[in-house]
C-alpha angles and dihedrals in degrees: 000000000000127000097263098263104103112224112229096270088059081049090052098049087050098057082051085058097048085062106035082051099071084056104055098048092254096116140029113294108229111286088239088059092056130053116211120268103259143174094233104079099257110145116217119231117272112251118245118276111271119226108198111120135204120277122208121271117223085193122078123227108226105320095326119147108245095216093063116114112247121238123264125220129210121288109244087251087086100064106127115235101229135073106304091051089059089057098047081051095054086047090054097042087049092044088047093042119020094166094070105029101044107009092136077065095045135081112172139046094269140112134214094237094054092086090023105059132197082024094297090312104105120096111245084019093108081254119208094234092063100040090052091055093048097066150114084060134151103251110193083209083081106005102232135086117271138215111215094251088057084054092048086049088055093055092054088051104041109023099026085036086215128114123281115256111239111267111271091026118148092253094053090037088057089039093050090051093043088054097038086047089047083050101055101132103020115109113256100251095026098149093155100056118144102261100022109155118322122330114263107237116205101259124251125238086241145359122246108216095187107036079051087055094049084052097053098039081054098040116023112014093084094062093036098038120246088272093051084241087127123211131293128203107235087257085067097254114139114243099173110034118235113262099201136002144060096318103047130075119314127244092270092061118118083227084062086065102087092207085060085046090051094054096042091056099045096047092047124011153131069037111263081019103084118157095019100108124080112258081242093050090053090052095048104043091041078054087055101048094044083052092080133081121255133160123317128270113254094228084056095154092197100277132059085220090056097042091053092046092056107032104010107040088143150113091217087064129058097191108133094022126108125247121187110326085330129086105213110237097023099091097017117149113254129284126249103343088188116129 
């Protein structure tokens, strides 16, 4: 562990990973690469293709055998040049840069592609191809079954603390092409295949705060900044996403589990670096990172007791707990403030 401040060869390896980082899908790509999102019919420019490649999980994802080769989706090449291809490239555009292409739908500092890496494309990264073939499904988070528009709904109003588009709106619809054209060749109901969300680490006796935070303060606080507050372009585009705080993910989000965390961190970070964290590392440090206050969950019911009782009556969440002098939960900034 070191004692937070990076030496100059740290330094040097994160300025490798900024710029890494507009390959892979994991920042903004530059504002002269992406039209604006518009009711006209315009199409932004597809982003450029991303090269980052899967690494190897040494989780499994739900009785999955490790060993199984991801799928792999389409290359960007097959795109088709007529109207539906249009639309796939909208739905990528909007999946690589949410900001620009949905942001009446969007109310924090974050991008679809953050969890998503390599714009959905990247194997246990929770990837956009295996999560399309894999609904309509029942989901206890809402008890019903859902459609995949109404997940992707879900994701504008917990992760993007923003509002969820109307069904059929121009934004779900795009989604909804980029994802079926990720998926050509997967098996419609294919929820076992190899790379499906993050990689379900067998789960530790205890969590480590503080040897989470010396993690983080080693590994990731040099890309997301020591306060979680993440990084910003001098145009204001957010090149590493916010960790905590009022402008990251609210409490409903699947990144405030700390078992989806784990998995996510494991699989790909630090970014490039996937799989080169301890199973143990990755608990402590998603622990750490879910230890801290962020905006409220929408289905707030008054009370952070009651909300727990009811949405977070789990070990894998620490809403409603308290941490240090604070109860999660209890003084969180508000939830979507989109109108």
């Amino acid at each position: 562990m070191t004692d937070g401040k990076p030496s100059a060869g740290e330094w040097l390896v994160g300025l490798i990973f900024i710029g890494l980082a507009v390959l892979v899908g994991y920042s903004l790509p530059h504002k002269s690469d992406m039209a604006r999102f518009a009711d006209n019919g315009d199409q932004p420019v597809a982003p450029a293709k991303a090269v980052q490649k899967a690494a190897p999980a040494s989780g499994v994802e739900k009785g999955q055998p490790a060993a199984k080769t991801a799928f792999t989706p389409p290359d960007d090449s097959k795109i088709p040049d007529d109207d539906f291809g249009k639309m796939v490239k909208l739905g990528q555009a909007i999946f690589h840069d949410t900001q620009a292409n949905a942001k009446e739908f969007v109310g924090n500092d974050l991008q679809c592609s953050n969890c998503h890496i390599d714009r959905g494309r990247l194997a246990n990264s929770a990837p956009l191809w295996a999560a399309y073939v894999a609904y309509p499904a029942y989901r206890s988070k809402n008890d019903h079954v859902n459609t995949f528009q109404e997940r992707l709904q879900g994701c504008f109003r917990y992760s993007m603390n923003g509002k969820a588009p109307p069904f059929n709106d121009k934004v779900l619809v795009a989604l909804e092409s980029y994802a079926y054209f990720l998926a050509q060749g997967l098996p419609t109901g294919d929820t076992k295949v190899a790379g499906r969300g993050y990689p379900a680490l067998a789960k530790p006796a205890n969590f480590d705060f503080q040897k989470g935070e010396q993690v983080y303060q080693a590994k990731c606080a040099l890309c997301h900044g020591a306060d979680g507050k993440g990084q910003k372009a001098a145009d204001g585009s957010t090149v590493f996403p916010p960790l905590w705080g009022p402008r990251s993910f609210n409490w409903g989000a699947g990144m405030g589990s700390i078992n989806n965390a784990a998995g996510f961190i494991k699989a790909n970070m630090p970014l490039t670096q996937g799989n080169s964290l301890s199973d143990e590392d990755a608990w402590n440090v998603a622990a750490f990172l879910d230890s801290h206050e962020r905006p409220q969950d929408p289905r707030f019911t008054g009370s952070a007791a009651g909300t727990r009782k009811k949405y977070h009556d789990s070990r894998m969440s620490l809403y409603g707990t308290k941490v240090g002098d604070t109860v999660l939960g209890e003084h969180s900034p508000p939830s979507s403030t989109v109108p």
